[in-house]
DSSP file (Angstrom, degrees, kcal/mol; ACC not computed):
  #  RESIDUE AA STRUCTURE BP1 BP2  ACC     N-H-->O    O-->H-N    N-H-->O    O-->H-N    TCO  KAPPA ALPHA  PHI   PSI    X-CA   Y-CA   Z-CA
    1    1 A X     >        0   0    0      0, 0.0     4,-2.0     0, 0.0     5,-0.2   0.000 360.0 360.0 360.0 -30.1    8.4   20.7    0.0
    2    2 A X  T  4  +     0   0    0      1,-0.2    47,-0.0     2,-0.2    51,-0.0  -0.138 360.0  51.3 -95.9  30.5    6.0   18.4   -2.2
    3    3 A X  T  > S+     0   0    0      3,-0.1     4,-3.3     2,-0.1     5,-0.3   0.440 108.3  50.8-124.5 -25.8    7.9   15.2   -1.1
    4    4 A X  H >> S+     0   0    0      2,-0.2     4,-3.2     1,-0.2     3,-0.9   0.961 113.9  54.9 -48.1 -71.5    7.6   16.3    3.0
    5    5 A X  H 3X S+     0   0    0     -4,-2.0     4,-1.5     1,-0.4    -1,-0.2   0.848 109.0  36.7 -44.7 -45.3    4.0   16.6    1.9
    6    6 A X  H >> S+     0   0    0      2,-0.2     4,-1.3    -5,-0.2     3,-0.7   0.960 112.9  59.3 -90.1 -26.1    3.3   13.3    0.4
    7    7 A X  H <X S+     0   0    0     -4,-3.3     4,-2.6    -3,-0.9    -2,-0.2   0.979 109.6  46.4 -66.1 -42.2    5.6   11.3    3.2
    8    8 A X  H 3X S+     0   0    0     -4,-3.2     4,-2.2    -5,-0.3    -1,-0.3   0.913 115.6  46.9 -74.9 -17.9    3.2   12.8    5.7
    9    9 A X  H <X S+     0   0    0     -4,-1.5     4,-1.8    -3,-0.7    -2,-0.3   0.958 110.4  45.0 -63.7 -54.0    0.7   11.7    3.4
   10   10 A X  H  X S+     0   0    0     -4,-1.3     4,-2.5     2,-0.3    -2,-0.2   0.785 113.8  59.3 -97.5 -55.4    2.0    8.1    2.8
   11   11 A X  H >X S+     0   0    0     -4,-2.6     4,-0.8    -5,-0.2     3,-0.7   0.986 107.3  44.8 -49.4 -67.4    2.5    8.0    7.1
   12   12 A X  H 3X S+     0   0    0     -4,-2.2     4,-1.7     1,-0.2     3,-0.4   0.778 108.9  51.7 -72.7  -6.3   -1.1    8.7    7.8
   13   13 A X  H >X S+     0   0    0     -4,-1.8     4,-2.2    -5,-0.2     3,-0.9   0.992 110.3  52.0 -44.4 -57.5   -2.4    6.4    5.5
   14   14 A X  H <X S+     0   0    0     -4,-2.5     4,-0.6    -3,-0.7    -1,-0.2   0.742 111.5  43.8 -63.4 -12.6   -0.2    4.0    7.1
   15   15 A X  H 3X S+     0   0    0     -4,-0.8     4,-1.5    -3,-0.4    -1,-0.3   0.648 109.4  58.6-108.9  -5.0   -1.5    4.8   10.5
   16   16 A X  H <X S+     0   0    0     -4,-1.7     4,-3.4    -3,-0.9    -2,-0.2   0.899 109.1  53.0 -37.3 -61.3   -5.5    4.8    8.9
   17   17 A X  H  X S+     0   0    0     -4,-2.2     4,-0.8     1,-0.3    -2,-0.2   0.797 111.2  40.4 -84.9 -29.1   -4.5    1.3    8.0
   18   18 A X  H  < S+     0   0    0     -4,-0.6    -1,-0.3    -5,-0.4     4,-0.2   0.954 119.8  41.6 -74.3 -57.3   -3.5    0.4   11.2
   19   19 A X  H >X S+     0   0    0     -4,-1.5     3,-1.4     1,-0.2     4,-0.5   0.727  98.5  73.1 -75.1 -21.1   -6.2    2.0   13.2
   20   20 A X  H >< S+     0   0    0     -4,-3.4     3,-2.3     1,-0.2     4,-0.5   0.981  86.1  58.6 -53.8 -52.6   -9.3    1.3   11.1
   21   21 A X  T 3< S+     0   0    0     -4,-0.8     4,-0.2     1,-0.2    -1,-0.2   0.721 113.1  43.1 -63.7   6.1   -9.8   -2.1   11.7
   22   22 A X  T <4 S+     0   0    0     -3,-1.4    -1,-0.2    -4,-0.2    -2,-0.2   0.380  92.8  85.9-105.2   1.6  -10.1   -1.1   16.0
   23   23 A X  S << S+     0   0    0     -3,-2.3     3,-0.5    -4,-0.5    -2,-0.1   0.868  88.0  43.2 -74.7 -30.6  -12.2    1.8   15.1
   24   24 A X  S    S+     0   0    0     -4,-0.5    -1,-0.2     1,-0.3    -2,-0.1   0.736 103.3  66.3 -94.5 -12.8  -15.8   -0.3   15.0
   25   25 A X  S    S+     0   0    0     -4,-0.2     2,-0.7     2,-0.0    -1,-0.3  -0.141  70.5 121.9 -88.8  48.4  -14.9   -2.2   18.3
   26   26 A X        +     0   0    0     -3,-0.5     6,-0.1     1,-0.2    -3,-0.1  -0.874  31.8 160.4-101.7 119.3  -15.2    1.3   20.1
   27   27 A X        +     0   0    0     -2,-0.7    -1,-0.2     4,-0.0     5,-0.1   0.897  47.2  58.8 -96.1 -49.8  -18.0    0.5   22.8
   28   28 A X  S    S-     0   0    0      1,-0.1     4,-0.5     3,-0.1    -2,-0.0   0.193  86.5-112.8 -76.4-172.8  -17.8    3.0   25.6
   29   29 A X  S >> S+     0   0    0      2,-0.2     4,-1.3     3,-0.1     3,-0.7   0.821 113.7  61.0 -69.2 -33.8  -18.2    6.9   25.1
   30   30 A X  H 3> S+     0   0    0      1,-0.2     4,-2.4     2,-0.2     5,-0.2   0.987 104.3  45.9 -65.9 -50.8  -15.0    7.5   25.9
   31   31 A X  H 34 S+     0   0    0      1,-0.2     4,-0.4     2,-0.2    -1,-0.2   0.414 107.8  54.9 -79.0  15.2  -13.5    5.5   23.0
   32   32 A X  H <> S+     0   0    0     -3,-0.7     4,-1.2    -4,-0.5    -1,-0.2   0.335 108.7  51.7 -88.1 -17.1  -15.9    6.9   20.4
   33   33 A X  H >X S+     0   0    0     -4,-1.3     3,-3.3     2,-0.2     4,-2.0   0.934 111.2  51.2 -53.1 -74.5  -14.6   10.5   21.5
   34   34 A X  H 3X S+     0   0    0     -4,-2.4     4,-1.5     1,-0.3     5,-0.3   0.602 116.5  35.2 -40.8 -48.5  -11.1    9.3   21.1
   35   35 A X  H 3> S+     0   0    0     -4,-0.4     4,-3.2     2,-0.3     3,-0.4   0.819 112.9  55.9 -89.7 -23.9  -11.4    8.0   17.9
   36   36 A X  H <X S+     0   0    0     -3,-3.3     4,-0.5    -4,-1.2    -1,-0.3   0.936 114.4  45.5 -68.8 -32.9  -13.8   10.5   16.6
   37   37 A X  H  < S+     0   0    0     -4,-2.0    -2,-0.3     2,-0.2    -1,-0.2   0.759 112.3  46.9 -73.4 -10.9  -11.2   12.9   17.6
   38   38 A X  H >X S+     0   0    0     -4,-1.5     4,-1.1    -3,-0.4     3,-0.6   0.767 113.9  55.8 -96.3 -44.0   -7.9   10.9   16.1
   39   39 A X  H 3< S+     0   0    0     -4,-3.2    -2,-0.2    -5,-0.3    -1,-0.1   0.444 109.4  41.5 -85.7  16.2  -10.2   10.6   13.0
   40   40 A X  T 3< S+     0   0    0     -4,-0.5     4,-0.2    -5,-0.1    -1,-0.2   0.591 114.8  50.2-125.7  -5.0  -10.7   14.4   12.6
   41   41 A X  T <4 S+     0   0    0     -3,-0.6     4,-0.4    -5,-0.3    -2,-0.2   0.669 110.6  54.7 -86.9 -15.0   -7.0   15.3   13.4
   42   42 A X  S  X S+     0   0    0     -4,-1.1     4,-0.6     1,-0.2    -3,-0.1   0.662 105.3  48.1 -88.1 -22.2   -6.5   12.9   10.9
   43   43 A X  H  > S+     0   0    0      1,-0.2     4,-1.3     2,-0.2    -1,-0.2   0.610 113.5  48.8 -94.2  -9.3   -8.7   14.6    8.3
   44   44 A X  H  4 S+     0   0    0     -4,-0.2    -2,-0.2     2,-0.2    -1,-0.2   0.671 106.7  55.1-109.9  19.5   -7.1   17.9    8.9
   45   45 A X  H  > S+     0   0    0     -4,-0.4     4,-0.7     2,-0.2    -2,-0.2   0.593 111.7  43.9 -66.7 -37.7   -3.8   16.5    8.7
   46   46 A X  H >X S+     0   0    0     -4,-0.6     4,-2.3     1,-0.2     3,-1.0   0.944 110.1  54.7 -89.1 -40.4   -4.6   15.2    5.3
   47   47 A X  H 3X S+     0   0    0     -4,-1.3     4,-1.2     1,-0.3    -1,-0.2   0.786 109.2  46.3 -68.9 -12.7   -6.3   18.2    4.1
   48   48 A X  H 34 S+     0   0    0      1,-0.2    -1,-0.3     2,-0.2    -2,-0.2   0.710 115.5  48.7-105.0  -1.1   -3.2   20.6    4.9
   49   49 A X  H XX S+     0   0    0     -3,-1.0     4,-3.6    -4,-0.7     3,-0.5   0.752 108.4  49.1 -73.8 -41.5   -1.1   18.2    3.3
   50   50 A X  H 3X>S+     0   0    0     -4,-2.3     4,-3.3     2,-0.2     5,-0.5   0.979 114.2  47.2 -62.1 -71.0   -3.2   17.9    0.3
   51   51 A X  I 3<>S+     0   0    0     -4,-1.2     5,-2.2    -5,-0.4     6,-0.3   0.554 114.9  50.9 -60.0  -1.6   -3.3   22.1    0.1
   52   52 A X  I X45S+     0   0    0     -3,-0.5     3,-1.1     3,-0.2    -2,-0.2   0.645 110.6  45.1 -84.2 -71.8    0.6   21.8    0.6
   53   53 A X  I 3<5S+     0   0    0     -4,-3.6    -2,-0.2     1,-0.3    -3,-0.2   0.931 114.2  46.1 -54.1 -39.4    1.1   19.2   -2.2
   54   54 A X  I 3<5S-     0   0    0     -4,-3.3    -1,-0.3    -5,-0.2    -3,-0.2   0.542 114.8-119.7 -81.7  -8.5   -1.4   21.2   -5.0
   55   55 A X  I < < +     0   0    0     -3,-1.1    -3,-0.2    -5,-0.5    -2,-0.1   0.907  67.6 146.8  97.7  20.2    0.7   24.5   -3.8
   56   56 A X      < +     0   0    0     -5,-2.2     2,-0.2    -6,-0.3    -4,-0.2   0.315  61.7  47.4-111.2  19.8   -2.7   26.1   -2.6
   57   57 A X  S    S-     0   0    0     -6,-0.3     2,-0.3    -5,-0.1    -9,-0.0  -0.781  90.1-110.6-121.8 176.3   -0.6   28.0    0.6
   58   58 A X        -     0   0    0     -2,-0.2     2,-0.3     1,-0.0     3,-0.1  -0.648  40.6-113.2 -99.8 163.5    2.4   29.7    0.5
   59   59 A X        -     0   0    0     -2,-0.3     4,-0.1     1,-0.1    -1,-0.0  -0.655  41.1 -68.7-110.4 172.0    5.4   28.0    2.2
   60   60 A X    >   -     0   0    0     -2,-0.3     3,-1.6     1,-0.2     5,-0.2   0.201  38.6-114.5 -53.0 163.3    7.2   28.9    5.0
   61   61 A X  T >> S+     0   0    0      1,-0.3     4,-2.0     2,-0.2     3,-0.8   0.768 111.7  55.9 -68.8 -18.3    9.2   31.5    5.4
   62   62 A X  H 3> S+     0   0    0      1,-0.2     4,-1.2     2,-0.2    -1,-0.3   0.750 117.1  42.5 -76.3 -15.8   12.6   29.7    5.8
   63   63 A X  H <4 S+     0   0    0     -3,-1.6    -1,-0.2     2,-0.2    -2,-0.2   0.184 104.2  61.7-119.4  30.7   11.7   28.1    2.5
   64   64 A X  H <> S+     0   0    0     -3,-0.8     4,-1.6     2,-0.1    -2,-0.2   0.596 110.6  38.1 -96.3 -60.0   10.6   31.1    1.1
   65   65 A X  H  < S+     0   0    0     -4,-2.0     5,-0.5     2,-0.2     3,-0.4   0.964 112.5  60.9 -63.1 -47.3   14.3   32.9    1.5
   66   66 A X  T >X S+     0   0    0     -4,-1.2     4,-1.3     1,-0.2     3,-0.7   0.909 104.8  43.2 -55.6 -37.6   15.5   29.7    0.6
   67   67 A X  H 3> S+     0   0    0      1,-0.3     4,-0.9     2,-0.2    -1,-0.2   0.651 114.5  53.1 -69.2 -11.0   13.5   30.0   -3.0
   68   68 A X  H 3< S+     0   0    0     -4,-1.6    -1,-0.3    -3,-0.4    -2,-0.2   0.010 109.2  47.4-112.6  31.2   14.8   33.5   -3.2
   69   69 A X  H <> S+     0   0    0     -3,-0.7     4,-0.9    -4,-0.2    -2,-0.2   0.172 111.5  49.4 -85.5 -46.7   18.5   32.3   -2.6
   70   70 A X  H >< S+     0   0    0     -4,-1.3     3,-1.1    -5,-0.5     4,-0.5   0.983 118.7  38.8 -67.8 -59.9   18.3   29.6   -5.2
   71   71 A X  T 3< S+     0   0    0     -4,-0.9    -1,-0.1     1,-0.3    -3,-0.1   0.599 110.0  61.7 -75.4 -32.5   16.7   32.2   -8.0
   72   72 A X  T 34 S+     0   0    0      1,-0.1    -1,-0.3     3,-0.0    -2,-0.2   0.773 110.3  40.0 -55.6 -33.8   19.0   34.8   -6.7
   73   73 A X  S << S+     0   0    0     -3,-1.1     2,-0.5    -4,-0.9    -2,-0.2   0.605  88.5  98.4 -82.3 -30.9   22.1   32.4   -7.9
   74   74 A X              0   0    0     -4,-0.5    -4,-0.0     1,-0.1     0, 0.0  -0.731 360.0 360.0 -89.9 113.9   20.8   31.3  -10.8
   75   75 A X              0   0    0     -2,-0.5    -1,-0.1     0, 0.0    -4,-0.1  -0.019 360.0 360.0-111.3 360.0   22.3   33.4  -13.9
């Protein structure tokens, strides 16, 4: 689960890198929504990835059964 969590990390960086340098030629209103809204989906993307990687949720339930299948096996 911590390596999903840093590849989604490691993608939006890579799509930060891409999209910052177009971010300061936003003139109209419309394209200072958009980008304030792509830059606040983008911060709560990183923050539930971040609370994913430090462990600070529980994980889903298919990989919940799956940790209690693994622990079950193990002798």
């Amino acid at each position: 689960m911590r390596n999903y969590a840093i590849l989604r990390l490691l993608l939006a960086g890579f799509l930060l890198y891409f999209a910052w340098p177009v971010i300061p030629y936003a003139n109209t209103t419309v394209e200072m929504v958009f980008w304030g809204g792509w830059l606040g989906f983008l911060f709560l993307v990183v923050g539930a990835n971040f609370a994913t990687f430090l462990q600070m949720t529980k994980p889903p339930i298919m990989e919940q059964q799956e940790l209690d299948r693994r622990k079950s096996h193990n002798y």
